[in-house]
C-alpha positions in Angstrom: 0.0 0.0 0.0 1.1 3.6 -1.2 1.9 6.2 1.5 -0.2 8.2 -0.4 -4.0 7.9 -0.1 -6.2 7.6 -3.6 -9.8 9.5 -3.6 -12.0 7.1 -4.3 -14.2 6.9 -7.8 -17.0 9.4 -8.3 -15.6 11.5 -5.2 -13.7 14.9 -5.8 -11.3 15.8 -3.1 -12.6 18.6 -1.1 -11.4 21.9 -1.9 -9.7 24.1 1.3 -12.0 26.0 2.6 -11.9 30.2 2.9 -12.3 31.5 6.2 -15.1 33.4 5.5 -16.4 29.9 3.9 -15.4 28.1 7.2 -17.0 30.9 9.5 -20.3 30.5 7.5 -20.5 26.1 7.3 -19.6 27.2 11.0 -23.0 29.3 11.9 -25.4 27.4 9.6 -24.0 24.0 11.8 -24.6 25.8 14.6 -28.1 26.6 13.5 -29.0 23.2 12.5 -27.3 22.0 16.5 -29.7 24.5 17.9 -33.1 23.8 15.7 -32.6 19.9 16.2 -31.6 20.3 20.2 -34.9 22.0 20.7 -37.0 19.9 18.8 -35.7 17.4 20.7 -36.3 19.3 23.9 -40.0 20.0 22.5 -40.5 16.0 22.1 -39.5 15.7 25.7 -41.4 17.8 27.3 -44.5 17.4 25.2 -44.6 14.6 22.7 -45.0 16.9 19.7 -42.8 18.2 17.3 -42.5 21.6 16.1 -45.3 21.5 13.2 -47.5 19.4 15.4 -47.3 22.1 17.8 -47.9 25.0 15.2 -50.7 23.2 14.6 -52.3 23.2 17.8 -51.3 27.2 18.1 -53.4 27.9 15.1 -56.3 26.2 16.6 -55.6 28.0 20.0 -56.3 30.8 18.3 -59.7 30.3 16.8 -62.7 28.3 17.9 -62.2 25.4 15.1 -60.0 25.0 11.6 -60.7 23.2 7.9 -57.7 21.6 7.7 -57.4 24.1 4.1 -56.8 27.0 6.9 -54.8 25.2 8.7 -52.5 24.1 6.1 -52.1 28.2 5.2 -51.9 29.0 8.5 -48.9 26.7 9.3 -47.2 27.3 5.7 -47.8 23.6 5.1 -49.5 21.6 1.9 -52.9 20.4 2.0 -51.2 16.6 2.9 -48.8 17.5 5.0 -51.5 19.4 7.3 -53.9 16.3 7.4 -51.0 13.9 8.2 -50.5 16.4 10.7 -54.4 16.3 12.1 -54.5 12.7 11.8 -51.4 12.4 14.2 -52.9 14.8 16.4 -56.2 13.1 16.4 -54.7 9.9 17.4 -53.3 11.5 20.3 -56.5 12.7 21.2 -55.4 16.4 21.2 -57.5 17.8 17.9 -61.2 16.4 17.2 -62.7 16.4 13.6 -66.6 16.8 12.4 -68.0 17.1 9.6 -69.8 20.7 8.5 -73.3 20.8 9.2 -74.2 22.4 5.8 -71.5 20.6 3.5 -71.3 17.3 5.1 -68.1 16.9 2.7 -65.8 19.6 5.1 -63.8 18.5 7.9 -64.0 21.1 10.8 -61.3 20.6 13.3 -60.9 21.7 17.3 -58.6 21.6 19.8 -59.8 19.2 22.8 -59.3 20.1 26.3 -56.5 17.8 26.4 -54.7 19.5 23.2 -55.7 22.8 24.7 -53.6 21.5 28.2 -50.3 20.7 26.1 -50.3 24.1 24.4 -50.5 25.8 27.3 -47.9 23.7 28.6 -46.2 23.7 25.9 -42.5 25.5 25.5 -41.9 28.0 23.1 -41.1 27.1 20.0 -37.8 28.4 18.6 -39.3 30.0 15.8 -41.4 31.8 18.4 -38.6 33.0 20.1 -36.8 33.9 16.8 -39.9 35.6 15.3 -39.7 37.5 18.7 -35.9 38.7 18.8 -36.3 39.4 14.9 -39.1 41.5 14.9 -37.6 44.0 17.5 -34.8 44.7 15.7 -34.9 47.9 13.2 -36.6 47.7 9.9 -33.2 48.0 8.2 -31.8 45.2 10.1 -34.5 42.7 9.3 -34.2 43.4 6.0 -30.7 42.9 5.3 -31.0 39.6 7.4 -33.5 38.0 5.2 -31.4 39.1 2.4 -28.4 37.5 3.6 -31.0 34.0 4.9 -32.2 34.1 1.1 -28.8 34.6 -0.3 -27.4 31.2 1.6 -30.5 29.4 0.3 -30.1 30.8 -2.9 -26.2 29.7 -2.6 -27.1 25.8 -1.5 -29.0 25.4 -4.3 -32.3 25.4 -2.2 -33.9 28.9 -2.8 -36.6 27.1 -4.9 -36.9 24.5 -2.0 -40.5 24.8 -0.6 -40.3 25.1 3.3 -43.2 25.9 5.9 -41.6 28.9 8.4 -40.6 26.1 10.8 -37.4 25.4 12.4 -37.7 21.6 11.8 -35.2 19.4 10.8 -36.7 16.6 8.5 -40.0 16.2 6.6 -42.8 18.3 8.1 -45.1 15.7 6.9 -43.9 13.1 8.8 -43.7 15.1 12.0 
């Protein structure tokens, strides 16, 4: 065997890496340590993850949901949000009924148990971020969704469609 090491087929060696480059993999890791830490954290203490618990927040928020406002409300697709329901249901935390006048819509409502784990619930880390980002200046928010859509745009996923979640994974299967 050669003291020197071959790259294996199909794999290109990895070019060094700028400091600016390595300062930036650096903060987005550190991102990603922090949004799957406190979904973990939010599994603990509740049993939910983040979209689950999004979902219950809408419906805290209004008397009862179509799963169509719902799925809006929690920047999800029409699937994702009745996989959602249907998890919550199962749990006993959401009930569903059928509209009185179009027997073909789904109303759904939190239960006293789901109404219990929300307000129980911690806050969600897009909460928290939504909170700290709004009271920043006008200018400052700006430039920082600039720079958020710019990474995106620079790891190929700025045509990626994504529910305003920090959730690590498929929201559907949350």
């Amino acid at each position: 065997m050669s003291a020197q090491m071959k790259t294996p087929v199909g794999i290109t060696p990895m070019t060094p890496l700028s400091h600016r480059a390595q300062s930036s993999l650096v903060a987005l890791r550190r991102i990603l340590r922090t949004t799957e830490t406190t979904a973990r954290a939010l599994a603990r203490a509740t049993g939910l993850t983040p979209p689950q618990l999004m979902v219950l927040s809408t419906l805290s928020e209004v008397e009862e949901a179509t799963p169509t406002r719902l799925a809006r409300a929690v920047g999800v697709s029409q699937a994702t949000a009745t996989a959602l329901i249907e998890k919550l249901a199962q749990r006993g935390l959401v009930s569903r009924k059928r509209g009185e006048t179009d027997r073909r819509q789904i109303w759904v409502a939190l239960t006293e148990d789901g109404r219990r784990t929300w307000e129980e619930a911690p806050d969600p880390l897009q909460v928290r971020f939504a909170e700290r980002l709004d009271a920043l200046p006008d200018w400052e928010q700006a430039m920082i969704v600039a720079a958020l859509e710019r990474v995106a745009a620079l790891m190929d996923a700025a045509e990626d469609d994504a529910a305003p979640l920090l959730h690590v994974g498929d929201v559907a299967e949350s």
